[in-house]
N, C-alpha and C positions, 0 to 999 in steps of 0.2 A: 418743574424747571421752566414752565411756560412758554412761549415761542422760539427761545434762545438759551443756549446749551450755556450752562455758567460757568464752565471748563473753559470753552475757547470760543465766548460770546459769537458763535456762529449757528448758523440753524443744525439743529441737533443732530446727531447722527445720521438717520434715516431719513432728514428731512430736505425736502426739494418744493419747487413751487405745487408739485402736485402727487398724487399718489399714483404708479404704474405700474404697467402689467409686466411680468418677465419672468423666464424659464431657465429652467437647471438644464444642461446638459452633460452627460456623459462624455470620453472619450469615442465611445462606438456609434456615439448620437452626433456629435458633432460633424456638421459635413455644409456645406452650402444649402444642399436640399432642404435638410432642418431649419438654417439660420432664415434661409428666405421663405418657409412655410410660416414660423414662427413670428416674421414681419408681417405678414399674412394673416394672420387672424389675431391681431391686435397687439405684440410684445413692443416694447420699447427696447429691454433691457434682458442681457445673458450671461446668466453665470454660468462658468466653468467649471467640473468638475473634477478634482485631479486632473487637469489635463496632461499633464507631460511625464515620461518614464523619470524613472530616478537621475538617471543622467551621473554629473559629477557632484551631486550631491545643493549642486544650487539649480535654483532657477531663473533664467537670466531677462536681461532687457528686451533682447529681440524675441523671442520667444513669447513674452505676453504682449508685445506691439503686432506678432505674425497675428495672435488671435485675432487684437482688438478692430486690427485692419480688415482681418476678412467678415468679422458681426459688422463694421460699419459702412461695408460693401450693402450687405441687406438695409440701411436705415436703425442697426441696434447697437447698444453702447455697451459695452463689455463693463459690469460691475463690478463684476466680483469672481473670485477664485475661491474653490469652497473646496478644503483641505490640503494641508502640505503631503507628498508622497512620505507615506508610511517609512520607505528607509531612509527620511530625510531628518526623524528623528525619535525612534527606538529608543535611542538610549536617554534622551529627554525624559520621556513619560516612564520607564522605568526606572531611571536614576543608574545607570551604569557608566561605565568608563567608556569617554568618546563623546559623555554629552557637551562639554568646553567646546569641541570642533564642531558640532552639530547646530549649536546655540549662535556660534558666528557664522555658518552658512545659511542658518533659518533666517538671521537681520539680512543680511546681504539676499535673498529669496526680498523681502518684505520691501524693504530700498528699489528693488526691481521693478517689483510692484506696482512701490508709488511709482517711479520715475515714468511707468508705461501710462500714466493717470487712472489705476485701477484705483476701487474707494476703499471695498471692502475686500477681507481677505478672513473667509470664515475658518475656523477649525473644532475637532471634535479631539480634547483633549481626554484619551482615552486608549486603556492597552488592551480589552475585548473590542471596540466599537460594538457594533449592530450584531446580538446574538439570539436564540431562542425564537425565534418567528418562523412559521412554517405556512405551505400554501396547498390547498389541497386541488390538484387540477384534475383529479381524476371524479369525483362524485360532486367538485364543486364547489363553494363555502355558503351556509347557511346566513351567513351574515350581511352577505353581498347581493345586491337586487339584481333579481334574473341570473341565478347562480354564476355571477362572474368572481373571476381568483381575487382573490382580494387575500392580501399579506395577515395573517393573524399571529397572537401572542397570546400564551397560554402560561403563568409562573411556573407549572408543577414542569412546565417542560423544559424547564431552563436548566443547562446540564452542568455538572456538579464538579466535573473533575478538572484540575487547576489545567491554565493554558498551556499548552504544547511551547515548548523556545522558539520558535520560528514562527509559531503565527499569531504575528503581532496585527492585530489591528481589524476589523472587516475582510473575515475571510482571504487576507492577504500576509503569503509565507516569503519570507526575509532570509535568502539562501544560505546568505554569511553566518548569520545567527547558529546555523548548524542544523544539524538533525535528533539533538537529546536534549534531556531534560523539558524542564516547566519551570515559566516565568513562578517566581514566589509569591505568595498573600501580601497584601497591602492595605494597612488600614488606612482611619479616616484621615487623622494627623498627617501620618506619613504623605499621604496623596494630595491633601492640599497643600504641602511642602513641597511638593514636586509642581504642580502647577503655579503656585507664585513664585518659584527658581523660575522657570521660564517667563511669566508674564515680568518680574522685574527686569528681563535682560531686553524682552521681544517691543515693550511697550515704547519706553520713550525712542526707539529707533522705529515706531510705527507714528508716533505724531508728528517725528521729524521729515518721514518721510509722505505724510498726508493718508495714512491708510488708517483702518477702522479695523481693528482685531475681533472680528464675531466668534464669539463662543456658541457651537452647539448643545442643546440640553442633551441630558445621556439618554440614548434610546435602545433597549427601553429604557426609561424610568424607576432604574432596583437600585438598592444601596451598596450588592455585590455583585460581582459577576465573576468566576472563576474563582472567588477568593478576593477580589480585586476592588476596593473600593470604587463610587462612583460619585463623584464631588458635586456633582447636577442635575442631580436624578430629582431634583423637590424644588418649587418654588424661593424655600430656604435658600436653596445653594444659588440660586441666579442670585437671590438680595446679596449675599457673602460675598458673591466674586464683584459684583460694582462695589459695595461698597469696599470694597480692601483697597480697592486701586481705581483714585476718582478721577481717571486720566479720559479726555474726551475719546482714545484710540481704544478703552475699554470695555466694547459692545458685545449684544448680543445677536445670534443669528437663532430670532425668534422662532421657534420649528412650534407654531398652534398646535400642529397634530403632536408632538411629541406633549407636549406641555399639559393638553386637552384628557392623556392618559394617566395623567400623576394620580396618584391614588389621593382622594379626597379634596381633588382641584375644584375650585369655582373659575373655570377657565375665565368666563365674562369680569371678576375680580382682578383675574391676572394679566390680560389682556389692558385693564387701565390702569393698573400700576407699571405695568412696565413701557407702555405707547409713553407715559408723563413722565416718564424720565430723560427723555430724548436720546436714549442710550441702545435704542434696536436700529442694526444695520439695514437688515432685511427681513421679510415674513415667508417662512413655508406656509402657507395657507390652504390647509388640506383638513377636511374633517374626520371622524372617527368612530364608530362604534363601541361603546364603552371605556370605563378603565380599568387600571388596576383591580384585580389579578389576572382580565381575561379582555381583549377587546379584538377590534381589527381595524384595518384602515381601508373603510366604506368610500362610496361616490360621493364627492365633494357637496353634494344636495342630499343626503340619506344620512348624514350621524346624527347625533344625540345634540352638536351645535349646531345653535343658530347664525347660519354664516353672515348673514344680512345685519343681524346684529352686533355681529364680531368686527365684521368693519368697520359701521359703522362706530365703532367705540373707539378703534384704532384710530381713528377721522377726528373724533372728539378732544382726543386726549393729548393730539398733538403730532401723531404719528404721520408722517407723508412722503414716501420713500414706495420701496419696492414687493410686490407680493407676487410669490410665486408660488405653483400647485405643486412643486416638490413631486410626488409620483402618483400614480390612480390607479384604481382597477385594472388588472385584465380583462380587456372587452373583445367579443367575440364580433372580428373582425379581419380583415387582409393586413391590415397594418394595424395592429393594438394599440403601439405606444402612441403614435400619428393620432390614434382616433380617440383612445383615451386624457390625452393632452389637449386634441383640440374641444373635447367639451369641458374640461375643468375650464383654460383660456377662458372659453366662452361666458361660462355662467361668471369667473370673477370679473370680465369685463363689463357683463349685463351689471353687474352688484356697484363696480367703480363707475360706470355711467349715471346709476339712477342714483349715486349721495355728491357725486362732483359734477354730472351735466357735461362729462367730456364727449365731445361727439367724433 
């Protein structure tokens, strides 16, 4: 697509006069302390993680200006919101009754959005999220330099029996939903049927209202999960989902590390096809220890990629927007996440210094 997004002849998605550093936060991570450490060793930019309880089902104007006012207290610009609250639509992603109400408080959510001038607003369209990954903190993880915990993924360990009703999502139970049964199997069809019902309704009220809809890859990267198809799990399904719907609001939220684990990636391949489309929101920017069928998510200098390289390709291809370290080791210290965050920051900033000269 070259310098200029041919959707809506503006610089592409991701694209800004320069490429910057910027951090996910949690709700439990979120605090002043955070935002003004985070201005501190270099971020520009902060995403939000879930932030807000379910509420009445939207999430409103003042609530993402509360955020965006207290990040540009510290000097950073509130990007992006990375997932809608799990009960905000259930019945979206499994196709049940109540998705008509759900679908108009998800636009009315995204409208908010814009109106607060958030850009991006990622999601992980998915009824297991994040399953099968364990951490061993007791002997260690072999994988991780100087035995630090580092998150691992094993297939044989990915559990077999269909999802519980209630717990829809990232280890997150949905009280309403009840206490019986299990969501049902879902094939391929079906699944991309359920997410183009959503993205036909979510899309053109996300360009009207100037947001960028990031799809995250499925992590892990399997075809099933409980039964449950996973429409993102492969390079395939990112081409599928831009090309079905060529809307400029139709982006992705580049997760490398997830991408980095597809079984039989040339991540450095995929990495320049997708910076050239000008269609990535944002970058998780995290390395990896192997993929498919067994890896871990090693110190950002210790996997299989070469980060230096990865950049610099995203830098080549067009990409100029935001990267963020997404999560790191557990490092044996008073404050982990503080101290594992601040050296991911660190070395992506050393890496965005030495290809743009930003001082």
């Amino acid at each position: 697509y070259g310098s200029r997004c041919r959707f809506c002849r503006r610089s592409p998605c991701g694209k800004d006069d320069k490429m910057k550093l910027g951090i996910a936060m949690k709700p439990a991570m979120w605090s002043d302390q955070h935002l003004k450490l985070a201005r501190q060793l270099g971020c520009e930019s902060v995403v939000a993680w879930v932030p807000f309880d379910e509420g009445d089902g939207i999430w409103h104007e003042e609530q993402f200006r509360a955020l965006a006012v207290q990040a540009e207290k510290y000097g950073l610009k509130l990007e992006a919101i990375e997932n809608f609250h799990p009960a905000h639509w259930d019945h979206i992603v499994l196709d049940e009754p109540g998705k008509e109400e759900q679908i108009k408080n998800i636009c009315e959510t995204i409208r908010n959005a814009g109106r607060a001038g958030i850009r991006f607003f990622g999601y992980n369209f998915s009824a297991c999220g994040v399953q099968g990954y364990y951490t061993d903190y007791t002997n260690g993880n072999q994988d991780g330099r100087g035995l630090a915990a580092t998150k691992s993924f094993d297939e044989s360990k990915i559990p077999l029996e269909p999802q519980k009703n209630p717990a829809f999502w990232f280890n997150t139970e949905i009280a309403r939903r009840g206490n019986s049964g299990v969501q049902p199997p879902c094939g391929e069809d079906e699944f991309w049927h359920r997410l183009c019902w959503f993205l036909e309704r979510a899309l053109p009220v996300a360009e009207a209202a100037g947001v960028k809809l990031c799809a995250h890859p499925d992590d892990p990267p399997v075809p099933y999960l409980r039964g449950i198809y996973r429409p993102l799990h492969s390079p395939d399904g990112l081409r599928k989902l831009l090309n079905l719907f060529p809307s400029p609001s139709n982006c992705l939220e580049f997760c490398q590390g997830t991408v980095s684990t597809m079984r039989g990636v040339d991540i450095y391949r995929e990495i320049e096809e997708f910076a050239a489309t000008g269609r990535i929101g944002y970058v998780h920017f995290r390395n990896t220890g192997g993929t498919l069928p067994r890896y871990s998510e090693v110190f950002i200098d210790e996997g299989y990629v070469n980060m230096p390289r990865a950049l610099g390709l995203y830098r080549k291809y067009g990409y100029s927007g935001i990267f963020i370290p997404d999560h790191t080791p557990q490092v044996a210290a008073a404050m982990p996440w503080e101290t594992g965050m601040a050296y991911a920051l660190g070395y992506i900033r050393g890496l965005l210094q030495s290809q743009e000269g930003i001082n």
